[in-house]
C-alpha positions as a LaTeX table, in Angstrom:
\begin{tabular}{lrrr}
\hline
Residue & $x$ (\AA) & $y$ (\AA) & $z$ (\AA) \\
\hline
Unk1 & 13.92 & $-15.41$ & $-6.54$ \\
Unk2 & 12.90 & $-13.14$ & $-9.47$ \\
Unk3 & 10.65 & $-14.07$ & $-12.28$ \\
Unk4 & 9.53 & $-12.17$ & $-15.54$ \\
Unk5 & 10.08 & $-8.25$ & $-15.47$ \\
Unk6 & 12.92 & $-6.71$ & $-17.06$ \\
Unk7 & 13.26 & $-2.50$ & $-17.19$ \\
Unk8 & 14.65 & $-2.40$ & $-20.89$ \\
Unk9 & 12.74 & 0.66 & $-22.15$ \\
Unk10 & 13.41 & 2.35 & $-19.19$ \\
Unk11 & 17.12 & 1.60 & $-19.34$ \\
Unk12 & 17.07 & 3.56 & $-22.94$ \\
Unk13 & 15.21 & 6.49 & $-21.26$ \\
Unk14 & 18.45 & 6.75 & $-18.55$ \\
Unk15 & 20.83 & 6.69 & $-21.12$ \\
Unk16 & 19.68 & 8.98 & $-23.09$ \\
Unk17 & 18.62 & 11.50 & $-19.76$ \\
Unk18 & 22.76 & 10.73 & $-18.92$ \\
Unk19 & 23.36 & 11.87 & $-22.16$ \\
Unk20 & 21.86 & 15.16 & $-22.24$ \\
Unk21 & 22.85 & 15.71 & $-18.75$ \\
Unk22 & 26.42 & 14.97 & $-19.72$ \\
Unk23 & 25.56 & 17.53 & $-22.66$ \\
Unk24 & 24.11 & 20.29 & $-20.55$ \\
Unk25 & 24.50 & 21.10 & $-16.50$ \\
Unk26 & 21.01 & 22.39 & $-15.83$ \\
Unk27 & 19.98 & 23.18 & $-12.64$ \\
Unk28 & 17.04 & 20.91 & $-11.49$ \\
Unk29 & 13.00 & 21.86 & $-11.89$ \\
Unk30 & 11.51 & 21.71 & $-9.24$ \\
Unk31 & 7.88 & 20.14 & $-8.74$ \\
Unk32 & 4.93 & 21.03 & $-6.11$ \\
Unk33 & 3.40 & 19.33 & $-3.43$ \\
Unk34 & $-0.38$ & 20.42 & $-2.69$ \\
Unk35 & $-2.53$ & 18.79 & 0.08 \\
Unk36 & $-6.07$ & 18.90 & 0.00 \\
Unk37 & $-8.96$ & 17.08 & 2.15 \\
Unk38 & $-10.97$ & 14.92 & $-0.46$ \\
Unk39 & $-15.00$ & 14.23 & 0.49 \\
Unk40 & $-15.74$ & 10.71 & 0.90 \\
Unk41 & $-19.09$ & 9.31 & 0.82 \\
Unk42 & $-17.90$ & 6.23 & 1.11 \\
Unk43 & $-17.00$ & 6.18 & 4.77 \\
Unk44 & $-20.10$ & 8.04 & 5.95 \\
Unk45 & $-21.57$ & 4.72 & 7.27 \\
Unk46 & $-18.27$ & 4.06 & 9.39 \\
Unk47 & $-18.96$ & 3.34 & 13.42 \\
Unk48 & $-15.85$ & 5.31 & 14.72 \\
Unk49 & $-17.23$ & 8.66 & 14.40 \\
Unk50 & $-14.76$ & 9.16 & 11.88 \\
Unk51 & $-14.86$ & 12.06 & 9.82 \\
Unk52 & $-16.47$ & 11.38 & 6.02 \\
Unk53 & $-12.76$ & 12.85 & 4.14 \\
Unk54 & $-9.63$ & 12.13 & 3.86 \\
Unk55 & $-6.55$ & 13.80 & 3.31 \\
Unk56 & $-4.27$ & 13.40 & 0.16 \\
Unk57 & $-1.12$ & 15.08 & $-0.78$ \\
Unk58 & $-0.34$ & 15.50 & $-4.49$ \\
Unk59 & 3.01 & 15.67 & $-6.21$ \\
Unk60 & 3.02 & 17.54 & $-9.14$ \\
Unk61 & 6.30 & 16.83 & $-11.49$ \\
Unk62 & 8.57 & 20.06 & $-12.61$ \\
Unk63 & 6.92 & 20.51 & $-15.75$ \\
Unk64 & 3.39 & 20.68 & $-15.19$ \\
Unk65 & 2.97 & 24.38 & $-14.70$ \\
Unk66 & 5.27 & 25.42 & $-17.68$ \\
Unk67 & 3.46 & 22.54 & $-20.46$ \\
Unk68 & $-0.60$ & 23.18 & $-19.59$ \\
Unk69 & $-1.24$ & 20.30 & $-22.73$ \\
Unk70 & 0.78 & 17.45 & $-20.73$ \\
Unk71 & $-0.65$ & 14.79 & $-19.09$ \\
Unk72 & 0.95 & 12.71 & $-16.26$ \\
Unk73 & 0.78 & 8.96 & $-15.51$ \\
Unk74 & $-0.28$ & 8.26 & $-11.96$ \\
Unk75 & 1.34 & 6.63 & $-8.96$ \\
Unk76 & $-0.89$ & 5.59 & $-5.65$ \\
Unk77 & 1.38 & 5.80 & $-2.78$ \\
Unk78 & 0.00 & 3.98 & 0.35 \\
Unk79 & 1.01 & 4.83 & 3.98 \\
Unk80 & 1.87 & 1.65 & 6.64 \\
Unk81 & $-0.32$ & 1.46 & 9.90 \\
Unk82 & 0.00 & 4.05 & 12.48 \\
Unk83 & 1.43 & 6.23 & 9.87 \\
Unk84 & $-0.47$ & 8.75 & 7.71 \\
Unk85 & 0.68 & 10.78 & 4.47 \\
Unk86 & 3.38 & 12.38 & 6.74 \\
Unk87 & 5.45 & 8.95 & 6.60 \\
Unk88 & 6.27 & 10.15 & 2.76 \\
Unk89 & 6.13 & 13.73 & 2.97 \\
Unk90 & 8.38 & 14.18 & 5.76 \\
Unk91 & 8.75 & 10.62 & 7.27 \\
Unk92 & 10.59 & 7.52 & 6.54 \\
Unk93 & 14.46 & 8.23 & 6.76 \\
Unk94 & 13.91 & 11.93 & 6.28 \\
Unk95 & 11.95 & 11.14 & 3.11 \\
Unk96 & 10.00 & 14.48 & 1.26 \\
Unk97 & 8.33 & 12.80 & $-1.07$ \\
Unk98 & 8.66 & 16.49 & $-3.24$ \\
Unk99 & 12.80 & 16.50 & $-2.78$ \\
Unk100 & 12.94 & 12.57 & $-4.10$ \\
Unk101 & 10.46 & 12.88 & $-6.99$ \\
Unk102 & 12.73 & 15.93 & $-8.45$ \\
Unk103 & 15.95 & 14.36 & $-7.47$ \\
Unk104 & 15.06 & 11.48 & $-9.53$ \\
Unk105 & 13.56 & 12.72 & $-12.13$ \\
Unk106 & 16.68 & 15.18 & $-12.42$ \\
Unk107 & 18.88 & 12.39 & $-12.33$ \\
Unk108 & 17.49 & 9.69 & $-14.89$ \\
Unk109 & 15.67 & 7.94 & $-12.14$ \\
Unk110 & 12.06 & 8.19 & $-12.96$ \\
Unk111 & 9.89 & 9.97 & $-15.49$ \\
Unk112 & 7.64 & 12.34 & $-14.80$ \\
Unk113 & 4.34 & 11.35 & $-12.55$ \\
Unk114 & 1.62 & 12.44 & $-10.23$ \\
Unk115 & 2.11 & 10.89 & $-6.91$ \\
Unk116 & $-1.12$ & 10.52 & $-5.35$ \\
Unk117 & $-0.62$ & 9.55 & $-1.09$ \\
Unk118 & $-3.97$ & 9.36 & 1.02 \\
Unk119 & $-4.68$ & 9.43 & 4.26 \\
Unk120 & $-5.64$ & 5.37 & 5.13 \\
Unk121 & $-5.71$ & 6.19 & 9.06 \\
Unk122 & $-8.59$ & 6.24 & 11.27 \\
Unk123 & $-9.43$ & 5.96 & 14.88 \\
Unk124 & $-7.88$ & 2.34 & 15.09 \\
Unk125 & $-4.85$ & 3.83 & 13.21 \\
Unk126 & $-5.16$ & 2.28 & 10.05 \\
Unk127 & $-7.92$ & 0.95 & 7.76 \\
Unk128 & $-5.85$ & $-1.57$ & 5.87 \\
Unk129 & $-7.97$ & $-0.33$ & 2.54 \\
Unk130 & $-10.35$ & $-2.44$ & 3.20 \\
Unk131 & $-14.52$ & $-2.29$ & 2.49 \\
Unk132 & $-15.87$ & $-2.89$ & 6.45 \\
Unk133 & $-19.97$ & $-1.33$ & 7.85 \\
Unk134 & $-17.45$ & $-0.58$ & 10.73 \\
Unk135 & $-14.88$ & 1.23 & 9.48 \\
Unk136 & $-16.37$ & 2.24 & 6.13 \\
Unk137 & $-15.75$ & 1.92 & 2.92 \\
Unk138 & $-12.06$ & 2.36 & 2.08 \\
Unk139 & $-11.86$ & $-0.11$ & $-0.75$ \\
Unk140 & $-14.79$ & 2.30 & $-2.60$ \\
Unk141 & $-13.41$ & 5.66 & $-1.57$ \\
Unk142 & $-10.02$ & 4.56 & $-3.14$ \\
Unk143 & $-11.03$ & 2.75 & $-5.94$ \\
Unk144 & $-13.61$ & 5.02 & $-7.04$ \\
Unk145 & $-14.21$ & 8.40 & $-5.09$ \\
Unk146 & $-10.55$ & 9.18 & $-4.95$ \\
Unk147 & $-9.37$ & 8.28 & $-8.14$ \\
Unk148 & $-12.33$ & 10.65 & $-10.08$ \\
Unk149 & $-11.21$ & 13.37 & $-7.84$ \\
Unk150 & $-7.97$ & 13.08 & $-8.91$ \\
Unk151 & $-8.60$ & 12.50 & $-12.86$ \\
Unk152 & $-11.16$ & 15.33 & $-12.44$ \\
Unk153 & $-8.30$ & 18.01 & $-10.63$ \\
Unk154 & $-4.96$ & 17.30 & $-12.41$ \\
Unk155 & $-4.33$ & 16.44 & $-15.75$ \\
Unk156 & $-3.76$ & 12.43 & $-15.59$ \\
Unk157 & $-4.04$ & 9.85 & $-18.15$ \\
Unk158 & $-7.09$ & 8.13 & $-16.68$ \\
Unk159 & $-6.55$ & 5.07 & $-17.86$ \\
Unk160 & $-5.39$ & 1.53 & $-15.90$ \\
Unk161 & $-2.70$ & 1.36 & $-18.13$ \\
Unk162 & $-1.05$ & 4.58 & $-16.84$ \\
Unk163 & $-2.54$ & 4.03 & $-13.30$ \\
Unk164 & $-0.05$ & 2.71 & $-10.58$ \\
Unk165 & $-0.35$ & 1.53 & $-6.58$ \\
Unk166 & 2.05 & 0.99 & $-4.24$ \\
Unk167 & 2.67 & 1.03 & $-0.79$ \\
Unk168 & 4.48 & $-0.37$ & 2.79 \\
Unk169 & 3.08 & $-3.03$ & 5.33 \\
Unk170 & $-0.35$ & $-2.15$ & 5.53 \\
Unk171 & 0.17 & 0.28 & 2.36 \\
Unk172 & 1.20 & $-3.19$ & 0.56 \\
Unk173 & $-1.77$ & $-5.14$ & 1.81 \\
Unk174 & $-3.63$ & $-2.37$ & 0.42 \\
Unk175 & $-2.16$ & $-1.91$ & $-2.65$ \\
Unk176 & $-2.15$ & $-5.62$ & $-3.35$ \\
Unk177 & $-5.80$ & $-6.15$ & $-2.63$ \\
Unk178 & $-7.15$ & $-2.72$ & $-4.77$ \\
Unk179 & $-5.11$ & $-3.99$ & $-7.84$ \\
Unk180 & $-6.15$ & $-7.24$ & $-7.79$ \\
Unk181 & $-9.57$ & $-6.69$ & $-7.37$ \\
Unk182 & $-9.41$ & $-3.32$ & $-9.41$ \\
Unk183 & $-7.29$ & $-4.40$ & $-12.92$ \\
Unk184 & $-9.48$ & $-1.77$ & $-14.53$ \\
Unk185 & $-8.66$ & 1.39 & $-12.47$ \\
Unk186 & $-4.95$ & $-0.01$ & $-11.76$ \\
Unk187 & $-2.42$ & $-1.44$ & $-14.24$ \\
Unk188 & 0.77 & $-2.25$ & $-12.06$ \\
Unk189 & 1.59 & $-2.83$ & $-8.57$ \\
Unk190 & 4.59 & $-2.60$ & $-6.51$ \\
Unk191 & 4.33 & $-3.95$ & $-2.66$ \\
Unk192 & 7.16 & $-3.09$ & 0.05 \\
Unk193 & 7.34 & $-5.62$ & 2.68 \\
Unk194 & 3.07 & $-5.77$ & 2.58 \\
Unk195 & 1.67 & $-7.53$ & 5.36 \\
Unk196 & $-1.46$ & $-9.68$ & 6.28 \\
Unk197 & $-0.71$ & $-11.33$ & 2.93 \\
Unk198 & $-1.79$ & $-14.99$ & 4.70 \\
Unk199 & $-2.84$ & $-15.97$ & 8.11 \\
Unk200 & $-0.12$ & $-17.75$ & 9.04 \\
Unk201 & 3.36 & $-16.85$ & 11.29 \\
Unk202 & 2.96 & $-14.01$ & 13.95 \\
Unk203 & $-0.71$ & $-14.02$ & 12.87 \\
Unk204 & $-1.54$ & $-17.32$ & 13.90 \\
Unk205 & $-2.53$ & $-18.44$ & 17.02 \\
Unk206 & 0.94 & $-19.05$ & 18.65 \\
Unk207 & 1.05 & $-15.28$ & 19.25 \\
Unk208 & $-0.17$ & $-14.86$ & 22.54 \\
Unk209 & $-1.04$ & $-11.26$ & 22.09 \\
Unk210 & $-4.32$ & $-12.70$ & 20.50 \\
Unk211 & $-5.63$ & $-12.97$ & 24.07 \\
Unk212 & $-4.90$ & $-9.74$ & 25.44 \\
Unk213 & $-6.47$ & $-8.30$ & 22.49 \\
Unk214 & $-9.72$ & $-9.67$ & 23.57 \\
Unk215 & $-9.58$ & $-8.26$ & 26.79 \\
Unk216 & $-9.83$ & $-4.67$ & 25.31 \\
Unk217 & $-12.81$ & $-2.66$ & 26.51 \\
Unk218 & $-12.59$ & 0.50 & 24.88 \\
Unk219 & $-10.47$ & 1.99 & 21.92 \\
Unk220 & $-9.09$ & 4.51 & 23.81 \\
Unk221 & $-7.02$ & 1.56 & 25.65 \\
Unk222 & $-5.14$ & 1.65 & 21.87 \\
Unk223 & $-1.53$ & 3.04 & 21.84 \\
Unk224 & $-1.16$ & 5.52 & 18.85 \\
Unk225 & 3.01 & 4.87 & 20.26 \\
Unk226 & 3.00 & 1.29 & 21.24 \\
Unk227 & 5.57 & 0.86 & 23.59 \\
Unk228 & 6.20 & $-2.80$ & 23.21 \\
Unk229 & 5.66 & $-5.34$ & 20.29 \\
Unk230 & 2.96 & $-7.28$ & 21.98 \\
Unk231 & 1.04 & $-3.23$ & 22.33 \\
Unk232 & 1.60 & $-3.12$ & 19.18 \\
Unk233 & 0.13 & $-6.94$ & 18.36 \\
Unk234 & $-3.17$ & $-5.69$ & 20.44 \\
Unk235 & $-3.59$ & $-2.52$ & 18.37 \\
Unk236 & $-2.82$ & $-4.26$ & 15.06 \\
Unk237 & $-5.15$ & $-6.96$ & 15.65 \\
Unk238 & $-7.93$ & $-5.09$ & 16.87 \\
Unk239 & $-7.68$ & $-2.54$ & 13.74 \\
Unk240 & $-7.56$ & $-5.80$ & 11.46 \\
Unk241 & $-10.50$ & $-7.35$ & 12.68 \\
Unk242 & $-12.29$ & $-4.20$ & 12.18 \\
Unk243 & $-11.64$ & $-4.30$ & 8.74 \\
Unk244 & $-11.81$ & $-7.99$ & 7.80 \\
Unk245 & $-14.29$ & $-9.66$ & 10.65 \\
Unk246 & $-16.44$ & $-6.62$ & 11.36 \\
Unk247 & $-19.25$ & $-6.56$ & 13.72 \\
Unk248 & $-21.22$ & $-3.19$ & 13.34 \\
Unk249 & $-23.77$ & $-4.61$ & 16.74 \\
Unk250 & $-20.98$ & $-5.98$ & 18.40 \\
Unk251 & $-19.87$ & $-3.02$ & 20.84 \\
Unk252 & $-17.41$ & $-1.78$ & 22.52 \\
Unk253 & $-15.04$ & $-2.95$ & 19.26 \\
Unk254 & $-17.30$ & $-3.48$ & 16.55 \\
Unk255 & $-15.12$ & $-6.96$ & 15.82 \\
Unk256 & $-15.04$ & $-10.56$ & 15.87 \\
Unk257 & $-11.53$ & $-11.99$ & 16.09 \\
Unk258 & $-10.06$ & $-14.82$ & 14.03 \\
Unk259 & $-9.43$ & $-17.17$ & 16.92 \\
Unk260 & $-11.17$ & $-17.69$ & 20.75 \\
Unk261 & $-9.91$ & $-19.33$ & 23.72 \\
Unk262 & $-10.67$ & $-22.99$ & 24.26 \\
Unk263 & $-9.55$ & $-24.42$ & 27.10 \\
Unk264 & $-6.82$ & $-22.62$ & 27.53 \\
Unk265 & $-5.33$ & $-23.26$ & 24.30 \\
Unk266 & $-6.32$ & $-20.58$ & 21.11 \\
Unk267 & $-8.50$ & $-22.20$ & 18.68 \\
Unk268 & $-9.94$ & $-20.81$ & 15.31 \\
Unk269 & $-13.19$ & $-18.62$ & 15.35 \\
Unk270 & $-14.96$ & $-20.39$ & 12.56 \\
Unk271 & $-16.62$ & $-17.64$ & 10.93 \\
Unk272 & $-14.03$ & $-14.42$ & 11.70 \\
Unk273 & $-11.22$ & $-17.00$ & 10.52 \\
Unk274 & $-12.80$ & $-17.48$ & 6.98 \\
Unk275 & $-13.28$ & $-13.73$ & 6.41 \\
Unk276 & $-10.06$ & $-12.85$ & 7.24 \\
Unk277 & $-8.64$ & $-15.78$ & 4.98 \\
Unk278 & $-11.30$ & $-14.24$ & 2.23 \\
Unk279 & $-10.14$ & $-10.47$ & 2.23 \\
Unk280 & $-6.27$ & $-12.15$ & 2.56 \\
Unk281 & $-4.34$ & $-12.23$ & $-1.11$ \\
Unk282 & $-2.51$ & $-15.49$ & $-0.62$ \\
Unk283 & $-6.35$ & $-17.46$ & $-0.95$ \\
Unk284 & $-7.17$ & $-15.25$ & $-3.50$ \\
Unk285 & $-4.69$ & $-15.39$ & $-6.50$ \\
Unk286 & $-7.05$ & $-18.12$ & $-8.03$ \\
Unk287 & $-10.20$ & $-16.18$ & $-7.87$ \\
Unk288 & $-8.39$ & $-13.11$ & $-8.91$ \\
Unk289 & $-6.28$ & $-14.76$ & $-11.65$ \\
Unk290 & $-7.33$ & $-13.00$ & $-14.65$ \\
Unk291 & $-6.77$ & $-9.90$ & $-13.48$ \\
Unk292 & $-3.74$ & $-10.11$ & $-12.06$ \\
Unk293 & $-2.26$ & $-11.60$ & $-15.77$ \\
Unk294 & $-3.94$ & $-8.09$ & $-16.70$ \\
Unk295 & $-1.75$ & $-6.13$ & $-14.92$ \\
Unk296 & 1.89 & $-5.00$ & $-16.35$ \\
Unk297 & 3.84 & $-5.23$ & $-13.69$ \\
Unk298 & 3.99 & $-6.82$ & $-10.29$ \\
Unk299 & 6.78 & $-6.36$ & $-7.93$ \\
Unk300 & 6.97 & $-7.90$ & $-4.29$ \\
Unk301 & 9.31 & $-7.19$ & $-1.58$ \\
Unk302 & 11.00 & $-7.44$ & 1.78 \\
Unk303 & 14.21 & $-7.03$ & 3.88 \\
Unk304 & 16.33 & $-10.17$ & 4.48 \\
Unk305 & 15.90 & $-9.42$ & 8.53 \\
Unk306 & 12.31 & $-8.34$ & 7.85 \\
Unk307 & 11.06 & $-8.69$ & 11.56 \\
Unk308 & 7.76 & $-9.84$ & 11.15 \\
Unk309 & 7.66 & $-13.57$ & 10.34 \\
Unk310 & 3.94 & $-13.61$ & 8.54 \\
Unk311 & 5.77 & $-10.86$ & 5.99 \\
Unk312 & 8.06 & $-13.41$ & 5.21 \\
Unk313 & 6.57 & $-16.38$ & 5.04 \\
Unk314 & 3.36 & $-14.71$ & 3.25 \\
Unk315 & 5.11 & $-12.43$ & 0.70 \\
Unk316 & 6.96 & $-15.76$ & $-0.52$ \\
Unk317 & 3.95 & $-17.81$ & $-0.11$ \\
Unk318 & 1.83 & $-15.26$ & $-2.48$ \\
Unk319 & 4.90 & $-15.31$ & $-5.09$ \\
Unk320 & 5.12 & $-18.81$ & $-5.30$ \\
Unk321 & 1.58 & $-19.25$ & $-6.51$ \\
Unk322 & 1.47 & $-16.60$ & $-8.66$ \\
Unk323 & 4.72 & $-18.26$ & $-10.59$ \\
Unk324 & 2.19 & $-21.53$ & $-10.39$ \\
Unk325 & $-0.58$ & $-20.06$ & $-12.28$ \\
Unk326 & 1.93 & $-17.99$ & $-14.59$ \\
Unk327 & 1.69 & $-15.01$ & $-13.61$ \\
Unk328 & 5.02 & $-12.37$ & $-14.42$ \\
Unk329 & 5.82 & $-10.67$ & $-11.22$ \\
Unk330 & 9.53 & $-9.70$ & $-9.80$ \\
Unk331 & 10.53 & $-10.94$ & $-5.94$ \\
Unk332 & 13.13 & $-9.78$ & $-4.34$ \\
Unk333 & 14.60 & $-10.17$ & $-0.50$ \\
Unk334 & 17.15 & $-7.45$ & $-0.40$ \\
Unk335 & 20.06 & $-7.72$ & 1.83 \\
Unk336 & 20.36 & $-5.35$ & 5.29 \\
Unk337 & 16.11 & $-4.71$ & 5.18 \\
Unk338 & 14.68 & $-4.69$ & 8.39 \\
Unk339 & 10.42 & $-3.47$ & 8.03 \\
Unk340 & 11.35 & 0.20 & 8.24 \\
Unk341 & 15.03 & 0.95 & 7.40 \\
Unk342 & 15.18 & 1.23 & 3.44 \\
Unk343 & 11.67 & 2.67 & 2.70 \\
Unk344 & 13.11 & 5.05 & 1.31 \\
Unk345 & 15.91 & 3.80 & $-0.24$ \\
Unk346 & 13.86 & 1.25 & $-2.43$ \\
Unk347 & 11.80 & 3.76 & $-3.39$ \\
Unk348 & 14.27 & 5.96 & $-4.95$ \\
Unk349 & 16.23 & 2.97 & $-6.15$ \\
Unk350 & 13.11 & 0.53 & $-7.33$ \\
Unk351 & 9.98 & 1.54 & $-6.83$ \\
Unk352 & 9.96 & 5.11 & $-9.23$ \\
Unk353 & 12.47 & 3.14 & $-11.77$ \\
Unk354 & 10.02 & 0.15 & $-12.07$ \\
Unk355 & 6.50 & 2.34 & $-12.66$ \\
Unk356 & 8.60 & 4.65 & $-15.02$ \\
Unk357 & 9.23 & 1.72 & $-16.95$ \\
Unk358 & 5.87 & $-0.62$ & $-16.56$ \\
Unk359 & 3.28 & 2.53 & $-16.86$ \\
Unk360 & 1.92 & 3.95 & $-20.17$ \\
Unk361 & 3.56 & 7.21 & $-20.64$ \\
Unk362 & 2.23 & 9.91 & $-23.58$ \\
\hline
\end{tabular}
């Protein structure tokens, strides 16, 4: 199902890159990848003990040393959960984030960007983005602290319009929630198989794995390796809840969980259930309608054997009222995509050709 987004600029820019290419054999520029550790004020107040930085590696495109007058769109690359900037750098089917930016760019595939990937992992393994007096302030850091760092160290366009996010699973929750909420920092938004979209599927209370979540004591019963998909349920959940139902007095967790036990039978926990369905996009396209019609581009995704039933049902859900409140945006289920398989391959193949058409370029 694909509604309004069509890459017809873009389309003249690869003809005319074929062209010259077919002109001239050149061998390829190379770009640079710098990592840095960015001060973040934002997540002082986190309860983890959770250092007050984060780390972000930078691509710099092939021509930024040799043209010191150019400035550079901006793409926000966002890691999945248990992952960190690693899972582009040197991660997701052998992906270097430096080796695919200059292969594309090389070959007609994408103009000439920043790519900006932070560090979204904490002691719960992921902070899903999110604003939380237990986890800290993710939301700020990104939308604010990180971004001036970066307009303030490389030469960007620092406007929305030239401003990108994207990102996998919990990268696409992420991304998802910081444009929506954030139309005036970011201008388009592409989401790979995002999760936690809705509270419904393998997040709703038929998943047993709810229960042994609640019988955690301590967060160093978390597996950084889960070695089954119900560990990997527990550690999810827990890390969720400590970014949508926070409890900063509640120890050893900090959280409040979305459902409780009943008489035997898993029940919703009133108040934990309606923050999680506040900080979830589905229940918040009409609150947030204006500035998603702001944005120029929106692009959803997921594989058609996509593992994780709330990714499809909730990725679909999220489409189908954005096309009900008019809203342009581009869905796609592609075929053979399991949650992990084709990171890589859609980035090279959609996600770089879509911002290189949708962003504001100089």
């Amino acid at each position: 199902m694909t509604h309004s987004i069509r890459l017809t600029t873009f389309a003249l820019f690869v003809l005319l890159a074929n062209v010259g290419s077919a002109q001239q054999a050149a061998p390829a520029a190379a770009g640079s990848l710098v990592e840095s550790k960015v001060a973040a004020s934002a997540l002082k107040t986190n309860v983890l003990g959770d250092p007050a930085e984060s780390r972000v590696a930078v691509y710099l495109p092939p021509s930024y040393q040799t043209s010191p007058q150019r400035r550079y769109p901006t793409l926000y690359l966002l890691h999945g959960f248990l992952s960190d900037i690693e899972a582009y750098t040197r991660g997701y089917q052998g992906m270097q984030l430096a080796r695919v930016m200059d292969d594309a760019i090389a070959r007609g595939g994408a103009r000439e960007m920043i790519v900006v990937v932070p560090s979204g992992r904490n002691a719960y393994f992921g902070s899903f983005y999110a604003n939380s007096p237990v986890t800290g302030g993710w939301e700020d850091f990104m939308a604010q602290e990180l971004v001036t760092w970066v307009d303030t160290s490389y030469r960007t366009i620092p406007s929305p319009e030239s401003r990108g996010i994207a990102g996998h699973s919990m990268g696409g929750y992420g991304a998802i929630m910081l444009a929506m909420k954030h139309a005036d920092v970011f201008g388009a938004l592409y989401a790979l198989s995002p999760c936690c979209v809705g509270l419904d599927g393998d997040l709703g209370y038929d998943n047993q794995a709810w229960l042994k979540a609640m019988q955690v004591q301590s967060k160093d019963q978390l597996l950084p390796k889960p070695r089954s998909a119900e560990d990997f349920y527990i550690t999810a959940f827990i890390a969720l809840a400590a970014a949508l139902s926070p409890n900063p007095v509640k120890g050893p967790l900090y959280v409040d969980f979305p459902f409780q036990q009943q008489q035997g039978l898993l029940v919703p926990n009133d108040g934990a259930y309606t923050k999680w369905r506040s900080k979830m996009p589905l229940y918040l396209v009409e609150q947030y309608r204006d500035n998603l019609k702001r944005l120029r581009g929106i692009f959803l995704d997921y594989g058609a054997l996509e593992e994780f039933s709330h990714i499809r049902m909730t990725t679909r859900a999220f489409s189908e009222e954005l096309a009900r409140r008019g809203i342009a945006h581009t869905f796609e289920v592609y075929a053979g995509g399991t949650h992990e398989n084709r990171i890589r391959q859609r980035i090279e193949t959609r996600v770089l050709r879509f911002f290189s058409e949708v962003l504001n370029f100089p």
